[in-house]
Each structure stands twice: as C-alpha cells, then as structure tokens.
N, C-alpha and C positions, 0 to 999 in steps of 0.2 A: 863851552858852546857859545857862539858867537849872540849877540839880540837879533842879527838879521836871519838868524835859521829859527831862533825860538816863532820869530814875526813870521814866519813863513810857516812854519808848522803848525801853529795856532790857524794861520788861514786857511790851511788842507783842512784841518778838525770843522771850524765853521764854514767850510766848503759844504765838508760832506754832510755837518745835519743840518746848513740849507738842503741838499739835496735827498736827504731823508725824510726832512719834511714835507718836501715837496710829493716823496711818493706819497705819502700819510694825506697829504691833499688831494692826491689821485687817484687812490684807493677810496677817501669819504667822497667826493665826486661822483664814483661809480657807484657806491651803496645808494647816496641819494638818489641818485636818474632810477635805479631799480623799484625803491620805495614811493615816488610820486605816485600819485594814480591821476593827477590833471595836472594839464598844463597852467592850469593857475597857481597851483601850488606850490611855482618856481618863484612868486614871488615872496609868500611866507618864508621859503626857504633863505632866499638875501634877506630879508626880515632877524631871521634868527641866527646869522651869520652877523650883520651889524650888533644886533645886540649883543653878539658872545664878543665883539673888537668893543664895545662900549664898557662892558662889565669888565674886561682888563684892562681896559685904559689905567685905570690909578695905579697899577705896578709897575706897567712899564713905566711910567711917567717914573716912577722911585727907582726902577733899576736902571733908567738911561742917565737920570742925574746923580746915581754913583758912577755910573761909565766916566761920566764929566767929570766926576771930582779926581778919580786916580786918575785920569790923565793928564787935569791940569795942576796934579803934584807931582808925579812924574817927569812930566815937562818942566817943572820948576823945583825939580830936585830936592821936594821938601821930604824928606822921609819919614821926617818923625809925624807929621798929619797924615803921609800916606800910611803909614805901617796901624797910628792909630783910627785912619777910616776904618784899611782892611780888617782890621782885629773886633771890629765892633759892627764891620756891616752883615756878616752869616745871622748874628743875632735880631739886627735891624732888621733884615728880610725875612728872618722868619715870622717875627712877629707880622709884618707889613703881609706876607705870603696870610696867613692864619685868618689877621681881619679883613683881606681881599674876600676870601673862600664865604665866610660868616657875614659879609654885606652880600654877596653874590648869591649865597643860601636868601637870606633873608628878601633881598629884591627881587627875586624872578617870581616870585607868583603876582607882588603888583605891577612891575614892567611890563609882564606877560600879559596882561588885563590891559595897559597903555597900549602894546602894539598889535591887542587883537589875535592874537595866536589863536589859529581854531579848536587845536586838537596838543594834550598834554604835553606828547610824545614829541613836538620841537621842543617844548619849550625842558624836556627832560634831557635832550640832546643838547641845548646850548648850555646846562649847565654843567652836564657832564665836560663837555670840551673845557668850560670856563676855568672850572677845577682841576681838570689834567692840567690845561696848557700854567695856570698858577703854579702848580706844585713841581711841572717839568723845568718852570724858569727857575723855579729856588733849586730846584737839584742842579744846573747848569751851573748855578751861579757858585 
C-alpha cells in the first residue's frame, strides 16, 4: 500500500471523529439549552466551557509537540529517534494523561471559587468532560 492511500485513509478516520465529535457537540448543545432555566445562565455556561479548554490545555500542548517531533524525524528520515520517540511516547502519555486527570481533580474546587461557579453541577460537568476528553486523547493516541 502506497503512503499516499495510508495519508488519505488516515484523513477519512480523522474526518469522521471530527465529525463524530461534532455530533457529541450538538448533542451537549441541546442537553444544555434544555437544562438552563435563565438566560443568564448562558454565561456560566461559556464560563465552564473555557475552563474545561484551560484545564486541557497542558496535554494538548504534550500531544501536539509529539505530533512535531515524528514529523520532523519523519521529514528527516531519522528513524532511530523516531522509532525511539514512538516506543517511549504510549508510556510518556500515560503518565502525562494520569497527572492531567489528578491536577484537574485537584484544581476545580479552587478554580471553581476563582470563576464564581454558582451551582456544583457546572463545575461537576466540566470536569467530567475534562476527564473524558484526557482519557479519549490517550486512547486516540
């Protein structure tokens, strides 16, 4: 099999869980609109939506600069650094996936006090997401 059907294949896969995701966005969308009860409450809700992209930020940051590293050994045909990134990064991300979850755990009851969260139940919801969307990149990964 050729690299340009593997490249093409690989882009159907993350075609469709963009677009898997996107229904799981418009699916939470609609539970939200159902659960407000005011319209102020639309701003808590971006509130807890920024915090859940804040409290992942330090993973993605570790899973986009392994994306950069195989690609620029890849690109530069070094295999022995790529083969020993790849061999050592499942390990790397778990560990990294693990103390995300346990800083994540740990910071949301004082975050949650920093951004004024009214009522538990956001702040029980952004870290459930926080946790899925962690554990769903290392399963990806």
């Amino acid at each position: 099999m050729s690299h340009d059907v593997k490249l093409w294949r690989s882009g159907v896969i993350f075609s469709v869980a963009g677009f898997v995701g996107g229904l799981g966005n418009f699916a939470f969308q609609g539970i939200i609109h159902r659960h407000i009860q005011q319209e102020a409450e639309w701003g808590y809700v971006s509130s807890t939506l920024i915090f859940i992209n804040f409290l992942s930020l330090p993973l993605s940051i570790v899973g986009w600069s392994l994306v950069h590293y195989i690609a620029h050994f890849r690109a530069a045909n070094d295999d022995a650094r790529l083969q020993g990134l790849l061999s050592g990064a499942p390990k790397f991300l778990l560990k990294a996936t693990a103390a995300g979850s346990l800083l994540a755990i740990a910071l949301a009851g004082p975050l949650s006090r920093f951004f004024n969260f009214p009522r538990s139940s956001l702040m029980l919801v952004a870290l459930v997401c926080v946790l899925v969307g962690l554990w769903s990149g290392f399963a990806v990964s």
